[in-house]
C-alpha positions in Angstrom: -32.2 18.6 65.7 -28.8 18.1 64.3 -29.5 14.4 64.7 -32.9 14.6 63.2 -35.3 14.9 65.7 -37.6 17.2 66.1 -37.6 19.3 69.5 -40.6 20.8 71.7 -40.7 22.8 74.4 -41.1 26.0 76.6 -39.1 28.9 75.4 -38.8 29.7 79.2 -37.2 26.1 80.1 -34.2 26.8 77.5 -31.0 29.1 78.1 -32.0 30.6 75.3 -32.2 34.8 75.5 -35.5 35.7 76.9 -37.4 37.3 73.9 -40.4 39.7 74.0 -41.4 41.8 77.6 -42.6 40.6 80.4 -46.3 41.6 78.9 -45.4 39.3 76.0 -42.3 36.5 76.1 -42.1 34.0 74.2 -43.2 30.2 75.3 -43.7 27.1 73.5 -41.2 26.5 70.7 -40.8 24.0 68.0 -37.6 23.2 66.1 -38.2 20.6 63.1 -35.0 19.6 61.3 -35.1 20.1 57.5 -33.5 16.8 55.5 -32.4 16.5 52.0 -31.2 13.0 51.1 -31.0 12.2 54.8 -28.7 14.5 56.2 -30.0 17.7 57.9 -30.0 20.8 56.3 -31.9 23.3 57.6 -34.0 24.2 60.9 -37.4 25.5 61.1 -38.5 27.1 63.9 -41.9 28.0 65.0 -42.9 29.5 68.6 -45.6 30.9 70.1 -46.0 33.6 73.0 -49.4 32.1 74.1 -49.1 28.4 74.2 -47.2 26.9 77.0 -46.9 23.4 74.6 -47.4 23.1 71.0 -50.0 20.8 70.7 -50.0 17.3 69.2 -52.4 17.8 66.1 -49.7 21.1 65.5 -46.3 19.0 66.1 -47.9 16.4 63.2 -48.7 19.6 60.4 -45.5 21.2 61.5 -43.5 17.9 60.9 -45.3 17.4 57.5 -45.0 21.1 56.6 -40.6 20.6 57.5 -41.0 17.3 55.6 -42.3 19.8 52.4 -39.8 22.1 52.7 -37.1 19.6 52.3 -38.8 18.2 49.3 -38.7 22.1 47.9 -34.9 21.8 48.6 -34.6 19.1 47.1 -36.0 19.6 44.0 -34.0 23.2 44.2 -30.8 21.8 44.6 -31.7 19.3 42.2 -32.6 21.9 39.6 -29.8 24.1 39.9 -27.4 20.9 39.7 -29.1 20.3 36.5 -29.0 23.6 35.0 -25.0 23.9 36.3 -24.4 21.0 34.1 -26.7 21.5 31.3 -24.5 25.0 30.8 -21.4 23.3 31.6 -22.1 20.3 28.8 -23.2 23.7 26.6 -20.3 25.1 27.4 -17.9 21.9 26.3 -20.3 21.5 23.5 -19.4 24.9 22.0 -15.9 24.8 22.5 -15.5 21.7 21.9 -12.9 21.5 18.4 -14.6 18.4 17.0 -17.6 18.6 15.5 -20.6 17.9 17.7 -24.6 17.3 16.8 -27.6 16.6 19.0 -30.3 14.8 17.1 -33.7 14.7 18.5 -34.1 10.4 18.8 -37.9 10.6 18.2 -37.9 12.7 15.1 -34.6 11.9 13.9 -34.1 15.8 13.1 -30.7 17.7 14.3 -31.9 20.1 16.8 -28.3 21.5 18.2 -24.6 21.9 16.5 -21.7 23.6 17.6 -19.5 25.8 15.9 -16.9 23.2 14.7 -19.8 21.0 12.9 -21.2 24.2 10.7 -17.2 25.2 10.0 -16.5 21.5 9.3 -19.1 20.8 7.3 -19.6 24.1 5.1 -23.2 24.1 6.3 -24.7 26.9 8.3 -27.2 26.2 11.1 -30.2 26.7 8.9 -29.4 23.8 6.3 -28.6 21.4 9.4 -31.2 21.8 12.0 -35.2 20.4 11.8 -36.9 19.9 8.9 -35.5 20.0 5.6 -31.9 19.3 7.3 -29.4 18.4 4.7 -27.7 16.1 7.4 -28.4 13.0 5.6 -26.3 14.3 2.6 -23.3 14.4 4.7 -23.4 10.4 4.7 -21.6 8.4 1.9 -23.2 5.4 2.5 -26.4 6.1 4.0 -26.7 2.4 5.0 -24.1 2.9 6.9 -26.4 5.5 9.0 -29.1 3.9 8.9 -27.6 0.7 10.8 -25.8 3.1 12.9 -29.3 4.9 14.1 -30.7 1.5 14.5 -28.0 0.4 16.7 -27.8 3.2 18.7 -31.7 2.7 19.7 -31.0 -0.4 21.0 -29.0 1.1 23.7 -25.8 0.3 21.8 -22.9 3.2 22.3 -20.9 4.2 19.6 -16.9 4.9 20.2 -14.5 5.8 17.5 -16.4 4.0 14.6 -14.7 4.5 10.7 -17.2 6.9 9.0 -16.9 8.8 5.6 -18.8 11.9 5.4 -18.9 14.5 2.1 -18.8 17.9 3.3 -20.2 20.9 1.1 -17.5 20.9 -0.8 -18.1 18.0 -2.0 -14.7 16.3 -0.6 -15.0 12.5 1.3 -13.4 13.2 4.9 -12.2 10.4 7.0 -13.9 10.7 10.5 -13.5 8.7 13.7 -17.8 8.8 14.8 -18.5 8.1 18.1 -22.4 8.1 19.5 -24.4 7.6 22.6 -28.2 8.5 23.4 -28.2 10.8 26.3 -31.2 12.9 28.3 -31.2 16.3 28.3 -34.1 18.7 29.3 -35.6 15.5 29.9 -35.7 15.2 25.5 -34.3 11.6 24.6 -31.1 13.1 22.2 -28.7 11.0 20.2 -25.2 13.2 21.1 -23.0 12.9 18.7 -19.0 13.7 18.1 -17.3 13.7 14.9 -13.3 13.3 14.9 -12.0 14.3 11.6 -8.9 12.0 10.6 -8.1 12.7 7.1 -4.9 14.8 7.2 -3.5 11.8 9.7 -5.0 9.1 7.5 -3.5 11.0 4.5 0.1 11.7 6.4 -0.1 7.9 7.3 -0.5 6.7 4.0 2.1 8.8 2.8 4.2 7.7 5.7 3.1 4.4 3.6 4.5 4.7 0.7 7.6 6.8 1.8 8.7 3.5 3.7 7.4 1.3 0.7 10.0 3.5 -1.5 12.8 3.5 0.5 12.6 -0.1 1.1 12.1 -0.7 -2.8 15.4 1.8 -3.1 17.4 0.5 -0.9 16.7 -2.9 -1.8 17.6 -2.2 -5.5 20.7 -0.9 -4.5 23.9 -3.4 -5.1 26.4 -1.3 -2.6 25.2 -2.3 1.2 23.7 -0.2 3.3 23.1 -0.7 7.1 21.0 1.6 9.2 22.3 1.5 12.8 21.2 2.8 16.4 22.5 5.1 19.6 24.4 1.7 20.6 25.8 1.2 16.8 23.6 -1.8 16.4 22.6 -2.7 13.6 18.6 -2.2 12.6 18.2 -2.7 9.4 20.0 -4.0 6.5 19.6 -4.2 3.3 20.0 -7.7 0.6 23.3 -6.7 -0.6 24.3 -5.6 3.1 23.1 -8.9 4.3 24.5 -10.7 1.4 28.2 -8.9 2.0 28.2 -9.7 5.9 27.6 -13.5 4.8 23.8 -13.9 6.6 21.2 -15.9 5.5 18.1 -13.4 6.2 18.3 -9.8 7.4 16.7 -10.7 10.5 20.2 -12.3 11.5 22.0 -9.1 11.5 19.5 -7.4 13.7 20.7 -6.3 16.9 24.1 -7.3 16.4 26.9 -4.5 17.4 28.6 -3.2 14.3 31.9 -3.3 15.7 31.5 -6.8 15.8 32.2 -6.8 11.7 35.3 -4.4 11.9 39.1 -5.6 12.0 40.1 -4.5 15.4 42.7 -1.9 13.9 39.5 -0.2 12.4 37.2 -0.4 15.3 39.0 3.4 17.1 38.4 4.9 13.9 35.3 3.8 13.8 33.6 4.5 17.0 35.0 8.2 16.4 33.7 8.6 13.4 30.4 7.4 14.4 30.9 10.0 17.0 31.3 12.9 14.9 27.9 11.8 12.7 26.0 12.1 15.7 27.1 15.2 17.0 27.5 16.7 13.7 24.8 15.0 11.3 27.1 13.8 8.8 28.2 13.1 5.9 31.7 11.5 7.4 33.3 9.0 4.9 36.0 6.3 5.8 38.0 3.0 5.1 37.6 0.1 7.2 38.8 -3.6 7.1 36.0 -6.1 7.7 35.5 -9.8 8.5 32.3 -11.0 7.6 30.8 -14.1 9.0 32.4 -16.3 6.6 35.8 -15.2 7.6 36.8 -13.5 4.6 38.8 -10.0 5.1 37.5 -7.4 3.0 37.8 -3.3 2.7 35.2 -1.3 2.6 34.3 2.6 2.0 31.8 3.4 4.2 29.9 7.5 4.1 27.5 7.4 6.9 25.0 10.6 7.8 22.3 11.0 10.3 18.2 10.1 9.3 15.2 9.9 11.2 13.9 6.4 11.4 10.6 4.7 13.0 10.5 7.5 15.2 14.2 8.0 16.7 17.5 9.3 15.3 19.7 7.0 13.7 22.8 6.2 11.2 22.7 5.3 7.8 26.2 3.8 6.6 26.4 3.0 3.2 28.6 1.0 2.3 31.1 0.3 -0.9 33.6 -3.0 -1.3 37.0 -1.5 -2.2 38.6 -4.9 -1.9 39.5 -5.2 -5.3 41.0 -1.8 -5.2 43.2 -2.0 -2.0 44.4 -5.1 -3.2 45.3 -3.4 -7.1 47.2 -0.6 -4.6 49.0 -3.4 -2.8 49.9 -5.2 -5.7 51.0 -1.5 -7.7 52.4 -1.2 -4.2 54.8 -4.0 -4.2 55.9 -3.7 -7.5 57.0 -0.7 -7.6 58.9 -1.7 -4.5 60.5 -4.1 -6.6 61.1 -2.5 -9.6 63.0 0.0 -7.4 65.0 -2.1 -5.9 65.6 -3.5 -9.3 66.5 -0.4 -11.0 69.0 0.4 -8.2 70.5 -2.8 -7.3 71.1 -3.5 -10.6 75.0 -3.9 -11.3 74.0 -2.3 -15.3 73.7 1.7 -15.8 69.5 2.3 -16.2 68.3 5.3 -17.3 64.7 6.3 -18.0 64.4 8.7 -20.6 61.5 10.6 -21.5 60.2 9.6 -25.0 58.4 13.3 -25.6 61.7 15.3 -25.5 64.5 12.8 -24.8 65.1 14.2 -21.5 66.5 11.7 -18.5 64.3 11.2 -16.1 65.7 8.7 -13.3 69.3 6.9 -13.6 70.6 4.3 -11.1 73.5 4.3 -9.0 75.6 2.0 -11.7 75.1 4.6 -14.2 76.4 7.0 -12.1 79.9 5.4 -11.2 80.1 5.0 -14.8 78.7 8.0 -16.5 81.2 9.7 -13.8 78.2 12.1 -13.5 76.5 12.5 -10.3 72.6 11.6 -9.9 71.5 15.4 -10.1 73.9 16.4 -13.1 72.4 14.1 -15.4 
């Protein structure tokens, strides 16, 4: 039987337990396997206490009777598989976030919506469903449905389609539609799902703009500003960044180790500076001496703090050319250097004498030999 074959014979034959008395035992037995989609699932079993054999005319309307009842179990099985996912697909239909809508495909009528669609929309079941449905409304462009519907009757699935739709409100949302026709309680149904974009399309565009400003900013900027990464390479510059380093396009500087720019007394400094951004956010201002790539030495200011940029953490050094500066401090620097030596080689008595009150100031070592009066005293 397990094998599919049907087994006859006498009760009394098997080592089966005797059933019945001796007065009345059973005798001829039938055991008809029961198949569902060729595999057997059941046994039926019929016997008799007065037959010694089950006859052949029996054996063929007990084989046809087996071959019913695994037809019944079939169609069983196959109901209750359609039912358990008919509730399951209610179930993700009603929980579902995005808003989802079951259109009837030969009346073109909505006949189911979930939760999310009415709160979405600002429409309650009753204005959506059958006749009278304000569905249409929800289109901006209604040709745009109608070559949607059309499509979709061909066979043609929808995924992820751009689609504007005005809710109640009367505000335009930007929706990702997606569509397929699909059976269900054997009703030919257009299902479809509605993914509402506009906050991201919105946070995108403003993403937009942000970048569009910042790049407008810092390209308006005449001090340099490089943007650089984990590594300290550089990822963005600005013109005036790229014009100061002495590259013809930014796209040169890209990648390129910062360090690479620094006089190598500066590089320590540098790398624990960039250090202490990282680990601290920032602001950190220092002096560095620089070589750009048409060798010229240069000093430079630079205040770097920590951003955010295309996704990852990053610095932003901006950047100020104090050349002219350092080399006014040198030049003050040097003479001063020689006006002091000046002032106290010199074989005359100097004195500097305040002009407000008279009062001296500074003398030299000459005037002191002659004055006779030490340094302090006058």
């Amino acid at each position: 039987v397990e094998r599919g074959a049907p087994v006859y014979t006498d009760y009394r034959a098997s080592d089966l337990p005797v059933g019945g008395t001796e007065e009345c035992e059973l005798r001829a037995i039938a055991c008809l396997p029961i198949k569902h989609l060729g595999a057997v699932v059941a046994c039926l079993n019929v016997a008799s206490y007065s037959l010694a054999e089950v006859p052949p005319y029996a054996r063929a309307s007990l084989e046809a009777i087996a071959s019913q009842v695994g037809r019944a179990i079939a169609e069983a099985r196959a109901r209750d598989a359609l039912r358990a996912s008919e509730e399951r697909f209610a179930a993700a239909f009603q929980i579902n976030p995005d808003p989802m809508a079951l259109t009837d495909a030969s009346t073109g009528l909505l006949f189911e919506v979930n939760a999310a669609f009415e709160e979405w929309s600002g429409f309650g079941r009753d204005e959506l469903l059958g006749e009278g449905s304000c569905e249409p409304e929800l289109w901006v462009r209604s040709e745009q449905r109608d070559g949607l519907i059309e499509k979709l009757s061909r066979g043609e699935d929808m995924a992820d389609r751009d689609v504007d739709f005005r809710v109640r409100s009367g505000e335009v949302r930007h929706t990702l539609f997606s569509a397929r026709l699909v059976d269900i309680g054997g009703k030919r149904c257009l299902f479809a799902r509605v993914h509402d974009v506009t906050e991201a399309r919105e946070a995108e565009q403003a993403l937009r703009e942000s970048e569009a400003f910042s790049r407008s900013l810092l390209g308006a900027l005449r001090d340099p500003v490089v943007i650089l990464d984990a590594d300290a390479n550089v990822r963005y510059t600005n013109p005036a960044a790229a014009a100061f380093m002495g590259v013809s396009d930014f796209g040169e500087a890209l990648g390129r180790p910062v360090v690479g720019y620094l006089d190598a007394a500066s590089v320590p400094a540098a790398i624990a500076d960039l250090r202490s951004v990282i680990e601290q956010g920032g602001p950190v201002t220092a002096v560095y001496g620089v070589h750009t790539l048409r060798g010229e030495q240069r000093w430079v200011e630079a205040c770097g703090t920590r951003i955010a940029y295309r996704g990852t953490m990053a610095d932003l050094v901006a950047l100020r050319d104090i050349t002219e500066r350092k080399q006014a401090e040198e030049a003050l620097r040097q003479s001063e250097e020689r006006f002091h030596k000046a002032f106290h080689l010199s074989p005359d008595a100097v004195l500097i004498i305040r002009m407000s009150d008279g009062v001296i100031t500074e003398v030299n070592d000459s005037c002191c030999k002659q004055s006779g009066y030490s340094r302090e005293a006058a």
